[in-house]
MOPAC internal coordinates of N, CA, C and O (Angstrom, degrees):
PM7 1SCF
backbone

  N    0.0000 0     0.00 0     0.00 0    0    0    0
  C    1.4517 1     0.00 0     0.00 0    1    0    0
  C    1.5322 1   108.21 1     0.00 0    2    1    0
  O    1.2310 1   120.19 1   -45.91 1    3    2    1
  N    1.1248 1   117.24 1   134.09 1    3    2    1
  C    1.3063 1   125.37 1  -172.64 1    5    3    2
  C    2.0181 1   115.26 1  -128.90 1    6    5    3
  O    1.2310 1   120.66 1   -53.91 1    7    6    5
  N    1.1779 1   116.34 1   126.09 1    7    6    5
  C    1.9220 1   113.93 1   155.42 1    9    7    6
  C    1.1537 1   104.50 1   -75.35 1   10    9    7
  O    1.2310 1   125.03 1   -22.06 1   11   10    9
  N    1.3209 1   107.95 1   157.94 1   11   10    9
  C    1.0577 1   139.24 1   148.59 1   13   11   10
  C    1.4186 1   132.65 1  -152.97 1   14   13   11
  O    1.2310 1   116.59 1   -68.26 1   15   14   13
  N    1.3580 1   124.09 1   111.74 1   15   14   13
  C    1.1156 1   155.31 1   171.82 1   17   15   14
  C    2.0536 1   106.60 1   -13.49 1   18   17   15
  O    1.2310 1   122.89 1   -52.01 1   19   18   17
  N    1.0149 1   112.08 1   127.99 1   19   18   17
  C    1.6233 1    89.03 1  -163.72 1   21   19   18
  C    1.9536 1    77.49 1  -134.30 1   22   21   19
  O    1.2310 1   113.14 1   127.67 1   23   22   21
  N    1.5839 1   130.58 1   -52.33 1   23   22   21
  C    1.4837 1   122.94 1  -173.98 1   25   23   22
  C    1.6971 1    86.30 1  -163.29 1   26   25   23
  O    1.2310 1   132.68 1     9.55 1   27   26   25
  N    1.6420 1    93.10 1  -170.45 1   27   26   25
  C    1.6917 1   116.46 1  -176.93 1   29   27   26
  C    2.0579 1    81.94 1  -103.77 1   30   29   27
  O    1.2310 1   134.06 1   -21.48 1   31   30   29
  N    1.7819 1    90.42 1   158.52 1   31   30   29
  C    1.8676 1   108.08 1   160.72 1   33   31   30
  C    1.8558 1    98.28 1   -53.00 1   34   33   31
  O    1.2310 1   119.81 1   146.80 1   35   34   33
  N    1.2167 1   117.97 1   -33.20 1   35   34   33
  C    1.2143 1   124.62 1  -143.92 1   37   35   34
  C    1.7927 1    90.74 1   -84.04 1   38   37   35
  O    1.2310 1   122.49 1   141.26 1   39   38   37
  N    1.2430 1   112.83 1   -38.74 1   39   38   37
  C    1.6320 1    96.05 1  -179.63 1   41   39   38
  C    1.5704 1   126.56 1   -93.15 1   42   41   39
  O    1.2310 1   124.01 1  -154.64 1   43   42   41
  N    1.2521 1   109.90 1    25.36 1   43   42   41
  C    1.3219 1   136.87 1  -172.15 1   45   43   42
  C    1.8516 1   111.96 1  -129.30 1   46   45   43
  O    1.2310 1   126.95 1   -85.06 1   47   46   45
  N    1.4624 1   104.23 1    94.94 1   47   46   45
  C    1.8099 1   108.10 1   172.23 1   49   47   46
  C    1.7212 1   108.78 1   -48.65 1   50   49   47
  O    1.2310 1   118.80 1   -21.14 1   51   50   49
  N    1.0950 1   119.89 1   158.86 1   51   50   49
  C    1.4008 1   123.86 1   169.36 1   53   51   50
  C    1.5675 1    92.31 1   -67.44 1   54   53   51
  O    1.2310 1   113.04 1   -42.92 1   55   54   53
  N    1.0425 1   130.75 1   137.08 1   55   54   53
  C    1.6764 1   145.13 1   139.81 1   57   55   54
  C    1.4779 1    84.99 1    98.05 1   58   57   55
  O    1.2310 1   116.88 1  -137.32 1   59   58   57
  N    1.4652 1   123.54 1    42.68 1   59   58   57
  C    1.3313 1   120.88 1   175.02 1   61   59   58
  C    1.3260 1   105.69 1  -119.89 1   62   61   59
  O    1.2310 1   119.59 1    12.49 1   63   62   61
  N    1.7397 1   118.39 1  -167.51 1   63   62   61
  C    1.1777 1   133.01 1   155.65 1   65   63   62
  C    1.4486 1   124.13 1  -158.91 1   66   65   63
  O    1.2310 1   127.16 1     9.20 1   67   66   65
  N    1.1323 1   103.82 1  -170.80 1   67   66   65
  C    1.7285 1   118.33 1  -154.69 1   69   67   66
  C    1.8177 1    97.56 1  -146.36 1   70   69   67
  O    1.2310 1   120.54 1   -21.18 1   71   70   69
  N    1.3499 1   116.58 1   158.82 1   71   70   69
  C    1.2911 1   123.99 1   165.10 1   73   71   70
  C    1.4424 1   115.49 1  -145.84 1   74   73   71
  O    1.2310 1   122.00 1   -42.74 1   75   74   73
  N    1.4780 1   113.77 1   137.26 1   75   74   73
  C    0.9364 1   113.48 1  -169.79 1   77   75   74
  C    1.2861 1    98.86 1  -147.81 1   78   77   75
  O    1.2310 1   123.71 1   -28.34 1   79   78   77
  N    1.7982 1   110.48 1   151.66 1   79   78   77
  C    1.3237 1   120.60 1   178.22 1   81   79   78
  C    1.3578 1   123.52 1  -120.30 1   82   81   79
  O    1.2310 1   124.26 1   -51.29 1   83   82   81
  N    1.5650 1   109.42 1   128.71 1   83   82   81
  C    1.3065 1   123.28 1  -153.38 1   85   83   82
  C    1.7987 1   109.55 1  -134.62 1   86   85   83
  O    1.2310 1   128.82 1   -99.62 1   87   86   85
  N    1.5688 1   100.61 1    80.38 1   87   86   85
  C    1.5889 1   130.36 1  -173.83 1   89   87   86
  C    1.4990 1    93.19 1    70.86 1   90   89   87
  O    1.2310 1   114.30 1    41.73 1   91   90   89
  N    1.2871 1   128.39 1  -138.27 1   91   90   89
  C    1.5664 1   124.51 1   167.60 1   93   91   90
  C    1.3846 1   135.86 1   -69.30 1   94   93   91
  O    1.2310 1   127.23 1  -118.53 1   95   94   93
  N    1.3879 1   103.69 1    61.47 1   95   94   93
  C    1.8880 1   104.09 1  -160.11 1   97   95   94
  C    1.6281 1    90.53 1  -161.32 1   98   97   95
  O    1.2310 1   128.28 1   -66.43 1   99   98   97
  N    0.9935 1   101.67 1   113.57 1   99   98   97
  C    1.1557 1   120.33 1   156.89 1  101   99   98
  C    1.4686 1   129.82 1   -75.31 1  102  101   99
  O    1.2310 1   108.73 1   -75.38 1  103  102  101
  N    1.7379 1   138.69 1   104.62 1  103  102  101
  C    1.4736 1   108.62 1  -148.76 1  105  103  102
  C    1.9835 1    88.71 1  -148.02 1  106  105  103
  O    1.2310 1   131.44 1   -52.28 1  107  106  105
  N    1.7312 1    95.53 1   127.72 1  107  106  105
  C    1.7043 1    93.10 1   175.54 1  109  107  106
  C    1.4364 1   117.21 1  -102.34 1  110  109  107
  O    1.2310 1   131.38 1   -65.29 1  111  110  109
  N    1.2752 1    95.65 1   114.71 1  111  110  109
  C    1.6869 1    93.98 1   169.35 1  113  111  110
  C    1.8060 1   111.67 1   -74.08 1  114  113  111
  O    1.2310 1   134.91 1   -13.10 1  115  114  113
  N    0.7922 1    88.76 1   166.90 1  115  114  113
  C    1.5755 1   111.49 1  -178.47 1  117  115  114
  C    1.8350 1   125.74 1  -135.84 1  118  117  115
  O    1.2310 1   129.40 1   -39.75 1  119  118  117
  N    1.2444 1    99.49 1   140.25 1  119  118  117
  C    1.7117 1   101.54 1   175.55 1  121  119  118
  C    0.9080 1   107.23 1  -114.20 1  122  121  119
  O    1.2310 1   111.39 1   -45.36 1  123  122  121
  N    1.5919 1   133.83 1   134.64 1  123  122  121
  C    1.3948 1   141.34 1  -165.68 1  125  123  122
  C    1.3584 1    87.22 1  -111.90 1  126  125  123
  O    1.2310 1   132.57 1   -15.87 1  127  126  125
  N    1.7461 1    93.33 1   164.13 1  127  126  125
  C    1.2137 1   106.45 1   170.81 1  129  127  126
  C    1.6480 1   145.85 1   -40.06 1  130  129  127
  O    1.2310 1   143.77 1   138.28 1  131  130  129
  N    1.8135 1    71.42 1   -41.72 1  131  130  129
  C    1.8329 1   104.26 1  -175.07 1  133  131  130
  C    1.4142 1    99.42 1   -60.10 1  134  133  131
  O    1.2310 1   113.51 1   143.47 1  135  134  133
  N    1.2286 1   129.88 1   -36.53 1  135  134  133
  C    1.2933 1   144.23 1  -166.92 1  137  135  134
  C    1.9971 1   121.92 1   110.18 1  138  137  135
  O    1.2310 1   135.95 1  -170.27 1  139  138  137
  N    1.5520 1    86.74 1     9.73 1  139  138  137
  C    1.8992 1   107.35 1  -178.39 1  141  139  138
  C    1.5514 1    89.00 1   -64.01 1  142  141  139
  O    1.2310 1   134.09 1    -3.25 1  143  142  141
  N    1.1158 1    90.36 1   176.75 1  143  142  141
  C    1.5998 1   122.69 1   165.93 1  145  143  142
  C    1.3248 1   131.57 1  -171.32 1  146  145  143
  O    1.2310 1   123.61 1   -68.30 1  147  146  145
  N    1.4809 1   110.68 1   111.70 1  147  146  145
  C    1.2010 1   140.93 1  -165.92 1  149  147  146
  C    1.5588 1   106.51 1   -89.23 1  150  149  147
  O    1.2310 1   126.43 1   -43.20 1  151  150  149
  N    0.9454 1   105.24 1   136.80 1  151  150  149
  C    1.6334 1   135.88 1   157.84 1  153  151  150
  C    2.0089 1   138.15 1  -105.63 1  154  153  151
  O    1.2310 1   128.80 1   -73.63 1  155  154  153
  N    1.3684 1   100.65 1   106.37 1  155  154  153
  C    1.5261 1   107.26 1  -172.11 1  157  155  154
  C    1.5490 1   113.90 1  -153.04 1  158  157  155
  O    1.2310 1   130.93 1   -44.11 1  159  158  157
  N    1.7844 1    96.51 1   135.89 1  159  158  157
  C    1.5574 1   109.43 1  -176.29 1  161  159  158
  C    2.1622 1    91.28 1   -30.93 1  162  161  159
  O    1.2310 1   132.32 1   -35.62 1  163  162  161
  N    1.3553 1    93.80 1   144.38 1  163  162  161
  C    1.5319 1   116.33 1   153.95 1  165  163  162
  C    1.3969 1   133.52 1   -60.04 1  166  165  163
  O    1.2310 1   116.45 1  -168.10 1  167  166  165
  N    1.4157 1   124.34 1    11.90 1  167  166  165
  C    1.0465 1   128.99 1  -167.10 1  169  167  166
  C    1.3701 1   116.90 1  -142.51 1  170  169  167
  O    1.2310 1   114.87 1   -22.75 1  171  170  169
  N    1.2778 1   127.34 1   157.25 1  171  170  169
  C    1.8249 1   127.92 1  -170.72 1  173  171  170
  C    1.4741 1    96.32 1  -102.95 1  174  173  171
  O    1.2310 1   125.64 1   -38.97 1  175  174  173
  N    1.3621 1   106.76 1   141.03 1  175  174  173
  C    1.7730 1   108.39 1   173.30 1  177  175  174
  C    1.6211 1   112.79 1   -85.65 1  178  177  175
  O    1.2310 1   120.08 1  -156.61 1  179  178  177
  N    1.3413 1   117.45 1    23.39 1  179  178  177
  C    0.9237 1   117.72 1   166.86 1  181  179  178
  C    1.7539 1   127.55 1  -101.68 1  182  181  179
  O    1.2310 1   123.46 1   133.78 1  183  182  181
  N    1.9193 1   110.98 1   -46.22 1  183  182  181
  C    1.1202 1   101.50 1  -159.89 1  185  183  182
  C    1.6659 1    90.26 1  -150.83 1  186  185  183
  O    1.2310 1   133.01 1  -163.72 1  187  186  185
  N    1.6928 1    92.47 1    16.28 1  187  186  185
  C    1.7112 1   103.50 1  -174.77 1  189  187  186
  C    1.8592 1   118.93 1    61.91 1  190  189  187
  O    1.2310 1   123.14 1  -148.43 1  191  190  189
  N    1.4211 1   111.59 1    31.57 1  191  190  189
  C    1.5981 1   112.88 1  -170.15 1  193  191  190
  C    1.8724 1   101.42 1   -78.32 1  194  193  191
  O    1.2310 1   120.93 1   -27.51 1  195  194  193
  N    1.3987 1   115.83 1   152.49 1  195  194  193
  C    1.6332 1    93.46 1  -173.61 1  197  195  194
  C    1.6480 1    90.29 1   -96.32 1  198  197  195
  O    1.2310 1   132.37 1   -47.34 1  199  198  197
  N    1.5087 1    93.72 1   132.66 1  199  198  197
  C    1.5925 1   126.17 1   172.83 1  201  199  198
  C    2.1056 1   101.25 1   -54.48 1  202  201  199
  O    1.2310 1   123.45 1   159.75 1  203  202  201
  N    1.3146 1   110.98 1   -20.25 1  203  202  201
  C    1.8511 1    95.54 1  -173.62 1  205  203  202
  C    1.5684 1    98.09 1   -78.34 1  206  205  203
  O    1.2310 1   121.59 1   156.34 1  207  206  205
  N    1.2452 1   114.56 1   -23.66 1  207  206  205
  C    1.8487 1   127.22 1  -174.26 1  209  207  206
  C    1.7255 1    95.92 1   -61.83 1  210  209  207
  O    1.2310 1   119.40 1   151.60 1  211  210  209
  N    1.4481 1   118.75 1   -28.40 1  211  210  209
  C    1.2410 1    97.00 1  -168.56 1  213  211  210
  C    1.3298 1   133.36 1   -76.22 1  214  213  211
  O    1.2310 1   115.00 1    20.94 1  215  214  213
  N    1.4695 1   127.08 1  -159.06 1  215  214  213
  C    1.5909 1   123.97 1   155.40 1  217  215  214
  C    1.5963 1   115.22 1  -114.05 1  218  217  215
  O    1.2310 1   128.12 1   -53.55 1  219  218  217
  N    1.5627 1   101.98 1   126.45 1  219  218  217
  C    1.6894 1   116.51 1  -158.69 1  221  219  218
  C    1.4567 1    73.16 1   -87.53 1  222  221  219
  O    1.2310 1   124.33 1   -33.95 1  223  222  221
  N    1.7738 1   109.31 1   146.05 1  223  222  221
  C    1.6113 1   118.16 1   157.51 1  225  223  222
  C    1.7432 1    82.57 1  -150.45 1  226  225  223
  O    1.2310 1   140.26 1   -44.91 1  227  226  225
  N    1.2310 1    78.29 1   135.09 1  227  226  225
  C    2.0536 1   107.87 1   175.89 1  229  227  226
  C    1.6875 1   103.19 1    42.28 1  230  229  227
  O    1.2310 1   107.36 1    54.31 1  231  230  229
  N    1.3057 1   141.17 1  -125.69 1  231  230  229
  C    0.8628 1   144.61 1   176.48 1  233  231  230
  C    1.8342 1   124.27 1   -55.87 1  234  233  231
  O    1.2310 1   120.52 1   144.91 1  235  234  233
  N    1.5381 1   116.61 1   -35.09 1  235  234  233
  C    1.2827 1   111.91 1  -154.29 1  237  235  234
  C    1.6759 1    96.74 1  -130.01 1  238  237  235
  O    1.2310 1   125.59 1   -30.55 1  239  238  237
  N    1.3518 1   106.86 1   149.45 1  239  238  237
  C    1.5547 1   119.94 1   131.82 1  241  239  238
  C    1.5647 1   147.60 1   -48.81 1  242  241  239
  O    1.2310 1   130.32 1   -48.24 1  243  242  241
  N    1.7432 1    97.71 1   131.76 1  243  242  241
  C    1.8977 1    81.90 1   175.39 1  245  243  242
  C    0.9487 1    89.45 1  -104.41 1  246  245  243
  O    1.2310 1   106.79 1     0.39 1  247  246  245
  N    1.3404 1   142.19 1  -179.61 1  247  246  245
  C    1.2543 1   147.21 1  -138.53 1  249  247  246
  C    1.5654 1    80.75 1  -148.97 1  250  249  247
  O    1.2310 1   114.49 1   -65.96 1  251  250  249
  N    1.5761 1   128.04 1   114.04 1  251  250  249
  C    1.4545 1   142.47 1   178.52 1  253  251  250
  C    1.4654 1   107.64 1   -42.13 1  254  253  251
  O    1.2310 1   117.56 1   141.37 1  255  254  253
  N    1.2281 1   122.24 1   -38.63 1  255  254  253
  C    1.3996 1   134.15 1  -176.93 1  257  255  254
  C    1.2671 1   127.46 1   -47.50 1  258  257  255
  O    1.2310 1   123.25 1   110.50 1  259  258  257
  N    1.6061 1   111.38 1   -69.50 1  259  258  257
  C    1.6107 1   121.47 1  -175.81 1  261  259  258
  C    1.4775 1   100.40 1  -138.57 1  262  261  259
  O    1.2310 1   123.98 1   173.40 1  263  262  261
  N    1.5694 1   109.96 1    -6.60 1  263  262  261
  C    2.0387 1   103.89 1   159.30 1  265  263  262
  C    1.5855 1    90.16 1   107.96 1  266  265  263
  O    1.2310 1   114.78 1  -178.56 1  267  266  265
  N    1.5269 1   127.49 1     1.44 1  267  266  265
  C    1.6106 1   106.99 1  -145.58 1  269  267  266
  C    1.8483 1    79.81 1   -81.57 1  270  269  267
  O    1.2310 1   128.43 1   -26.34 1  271  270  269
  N    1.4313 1   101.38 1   153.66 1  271  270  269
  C    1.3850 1   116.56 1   177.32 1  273  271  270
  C    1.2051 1   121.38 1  -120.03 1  274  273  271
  O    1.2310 1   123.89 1   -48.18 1  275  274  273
  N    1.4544 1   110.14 1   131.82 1  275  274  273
  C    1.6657 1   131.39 1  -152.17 1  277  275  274
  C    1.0918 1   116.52 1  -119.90 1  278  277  275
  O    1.2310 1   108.77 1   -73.88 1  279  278  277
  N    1.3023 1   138.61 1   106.12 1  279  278  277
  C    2.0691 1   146.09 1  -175.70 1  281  279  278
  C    1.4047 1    75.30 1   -44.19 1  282  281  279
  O    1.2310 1   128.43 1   -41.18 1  283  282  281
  N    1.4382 1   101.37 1   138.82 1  283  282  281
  C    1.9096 1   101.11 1   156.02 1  285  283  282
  C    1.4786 1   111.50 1  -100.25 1  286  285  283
  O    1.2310 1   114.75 1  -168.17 1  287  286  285
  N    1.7267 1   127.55 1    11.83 1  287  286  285
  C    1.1140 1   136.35 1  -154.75 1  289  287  286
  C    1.8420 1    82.38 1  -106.18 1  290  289  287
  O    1.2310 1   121.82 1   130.38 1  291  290  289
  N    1.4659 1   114.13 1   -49.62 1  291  290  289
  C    1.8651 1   103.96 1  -155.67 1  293  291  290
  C    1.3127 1    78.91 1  -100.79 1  294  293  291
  O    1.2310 1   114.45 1   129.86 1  295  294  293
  N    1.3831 1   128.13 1   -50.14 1  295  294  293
  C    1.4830 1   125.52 1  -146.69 1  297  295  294
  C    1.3130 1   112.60 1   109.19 1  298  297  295
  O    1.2310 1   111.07 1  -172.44 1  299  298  297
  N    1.3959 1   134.41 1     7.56 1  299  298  297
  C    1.3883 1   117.91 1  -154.25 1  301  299  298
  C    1.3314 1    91.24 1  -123.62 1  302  301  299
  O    1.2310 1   124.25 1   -39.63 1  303  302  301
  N    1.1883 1   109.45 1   140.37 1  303  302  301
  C    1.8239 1   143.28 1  -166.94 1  305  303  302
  C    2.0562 1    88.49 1   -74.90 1  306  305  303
  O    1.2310 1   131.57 1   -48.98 1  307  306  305
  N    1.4856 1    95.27 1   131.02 1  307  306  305
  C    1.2615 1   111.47 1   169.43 1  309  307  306
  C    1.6093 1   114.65 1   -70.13 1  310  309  307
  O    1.2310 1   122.12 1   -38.63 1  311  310  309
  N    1.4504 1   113.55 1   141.37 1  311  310  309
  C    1.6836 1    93.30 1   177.47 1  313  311  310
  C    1.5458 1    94.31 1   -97.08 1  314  313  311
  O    1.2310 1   129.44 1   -13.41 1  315  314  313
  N    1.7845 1    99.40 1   166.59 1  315  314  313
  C    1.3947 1   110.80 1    42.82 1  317  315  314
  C    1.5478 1   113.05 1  -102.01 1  318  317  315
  O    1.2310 1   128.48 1  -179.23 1  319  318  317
  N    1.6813 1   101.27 1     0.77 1  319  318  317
  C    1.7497 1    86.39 1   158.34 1  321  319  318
  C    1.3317 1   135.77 1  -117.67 1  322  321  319
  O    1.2310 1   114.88 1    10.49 1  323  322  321
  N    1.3945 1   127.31 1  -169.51 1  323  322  321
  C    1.4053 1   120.44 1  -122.38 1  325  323  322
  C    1.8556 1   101.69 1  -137.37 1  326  325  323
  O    1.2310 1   103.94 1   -57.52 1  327  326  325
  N    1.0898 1   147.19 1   122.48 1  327  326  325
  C    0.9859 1   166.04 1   159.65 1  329  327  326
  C    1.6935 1   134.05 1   164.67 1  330  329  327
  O    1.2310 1   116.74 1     7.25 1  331  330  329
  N    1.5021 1   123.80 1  -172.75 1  331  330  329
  C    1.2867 1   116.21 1  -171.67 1  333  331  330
  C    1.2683 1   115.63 1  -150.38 1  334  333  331
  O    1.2310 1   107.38 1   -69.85 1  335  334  333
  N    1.1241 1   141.14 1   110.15 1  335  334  333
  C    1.9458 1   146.90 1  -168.49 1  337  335  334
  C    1.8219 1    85.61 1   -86.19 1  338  337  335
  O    1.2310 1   137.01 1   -28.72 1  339  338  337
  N    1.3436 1    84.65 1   151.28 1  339  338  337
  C    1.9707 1   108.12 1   168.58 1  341  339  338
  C    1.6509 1   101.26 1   -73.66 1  342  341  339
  O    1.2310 1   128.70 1   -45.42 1  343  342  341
  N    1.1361 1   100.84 1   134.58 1  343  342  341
  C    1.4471 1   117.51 1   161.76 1  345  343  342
  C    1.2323 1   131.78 1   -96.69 1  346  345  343
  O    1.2310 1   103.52 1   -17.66 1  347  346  345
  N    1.0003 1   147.92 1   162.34 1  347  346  345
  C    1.3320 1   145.13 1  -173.93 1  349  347  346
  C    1.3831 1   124.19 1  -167.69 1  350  349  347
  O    1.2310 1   125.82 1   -49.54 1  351  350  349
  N    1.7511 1   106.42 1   130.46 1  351  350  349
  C    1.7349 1   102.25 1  -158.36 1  353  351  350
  C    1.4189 1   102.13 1   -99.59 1  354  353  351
  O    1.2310 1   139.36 1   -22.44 1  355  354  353
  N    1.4362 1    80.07 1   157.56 1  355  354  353
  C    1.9545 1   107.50 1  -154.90 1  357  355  354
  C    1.6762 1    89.77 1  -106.23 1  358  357  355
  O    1.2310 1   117.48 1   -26.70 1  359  358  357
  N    1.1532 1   122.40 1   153.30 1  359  358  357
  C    1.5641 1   136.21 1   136.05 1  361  359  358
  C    1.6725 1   126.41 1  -129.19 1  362  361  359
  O    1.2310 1   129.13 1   -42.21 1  363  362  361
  N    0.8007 1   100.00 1   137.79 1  363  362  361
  C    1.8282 1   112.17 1   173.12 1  365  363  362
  C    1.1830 1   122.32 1   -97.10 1  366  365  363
  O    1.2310 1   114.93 1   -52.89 1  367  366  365
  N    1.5712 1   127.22 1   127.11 1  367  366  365
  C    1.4558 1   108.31 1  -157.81 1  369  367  366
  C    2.2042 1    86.85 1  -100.35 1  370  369  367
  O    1.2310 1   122.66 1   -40.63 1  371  370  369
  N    0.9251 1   112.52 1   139.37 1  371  370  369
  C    1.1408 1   122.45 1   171.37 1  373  371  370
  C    1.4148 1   132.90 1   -49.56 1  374  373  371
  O    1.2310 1   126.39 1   143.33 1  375  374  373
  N    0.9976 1   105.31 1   -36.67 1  375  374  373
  C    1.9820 1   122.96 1   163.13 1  377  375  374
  C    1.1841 1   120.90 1   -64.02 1  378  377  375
  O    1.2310 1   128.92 1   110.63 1  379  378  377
  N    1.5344 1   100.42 1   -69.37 1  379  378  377
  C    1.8114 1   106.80 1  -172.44 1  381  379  378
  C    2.0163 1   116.46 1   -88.22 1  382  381  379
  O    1.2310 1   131.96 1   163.12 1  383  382  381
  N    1.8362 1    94.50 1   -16.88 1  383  382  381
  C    1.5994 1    82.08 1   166.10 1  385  383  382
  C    1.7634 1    92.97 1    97.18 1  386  385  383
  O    1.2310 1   120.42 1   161.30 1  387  386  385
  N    1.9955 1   116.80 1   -18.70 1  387  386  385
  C    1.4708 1    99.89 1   175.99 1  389  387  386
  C    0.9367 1   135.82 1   -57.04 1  390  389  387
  O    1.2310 1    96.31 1   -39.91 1  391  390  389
  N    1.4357 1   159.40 1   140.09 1  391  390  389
  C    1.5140 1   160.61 1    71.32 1  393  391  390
  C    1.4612 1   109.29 1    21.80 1  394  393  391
  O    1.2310 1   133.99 1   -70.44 1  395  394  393
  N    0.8854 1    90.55 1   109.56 1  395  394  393
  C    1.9291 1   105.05 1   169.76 1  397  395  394
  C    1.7281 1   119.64 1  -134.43 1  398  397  395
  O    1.2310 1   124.73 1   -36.59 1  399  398  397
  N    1.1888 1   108.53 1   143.41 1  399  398  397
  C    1.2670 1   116.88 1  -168.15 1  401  399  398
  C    1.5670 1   102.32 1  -113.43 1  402  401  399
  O    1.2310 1   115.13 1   -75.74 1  403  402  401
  N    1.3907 1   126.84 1   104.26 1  403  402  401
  C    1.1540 1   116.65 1  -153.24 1  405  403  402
  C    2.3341 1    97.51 1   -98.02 1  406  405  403
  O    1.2310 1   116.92 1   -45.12 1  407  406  405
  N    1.2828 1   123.46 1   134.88 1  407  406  405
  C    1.0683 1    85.06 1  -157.02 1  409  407  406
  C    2.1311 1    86.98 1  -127.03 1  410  409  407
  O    1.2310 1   120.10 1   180.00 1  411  410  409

């Protein structure tokens, strides 16, 4: 198991995002309101739209594309439709404020 360093809290707005590429994976973290930060493949399992384009409200993504909205916590597509993006866990180190993508 490995971190890796992905940004600071500080270069990330609350209800924003960031993208970053990690070997062939494109992956947007996100800052929630709460002040969490979520990690998920860049892409919609629907029509491939990138999930950082969207608008975060409370827990999830709509996906800019066709709106479908995605937990950024499991990954799993709200119904009534149906699919699931990779997730990936985040830590924040408390001192310096890093973002890490632990993988």
């Amino acid at each position: 198991m490995s971190k890796i360093r992905v940004a600071s809290l500080a270069e990330i707005d609350a209800k924003g995002a960031r993208t970053f590429r990690i070997e062939d994976t494109e992956i947007a973290v996100f800052r929630l309101s709460d002040g969490s930060v979520k990690a998920v493949e860049n892409r919609c399992p629907h029509k491939g739209g990138k999930l950082s384009e969207g608008m975060v409200c409370g827990t999830a993504v709509h996906c800019p594309l066709h709106d479908w909205k995605i937990d950024l916590a499991s990954g799993r597509v709200y119904e009534p439709d149906d699919g699931c993006v990779t997730t990936y866990r985040t830590e924040i180190d408390g001192t310096s404020g890093s973002i890490y993508i632990v993988m």
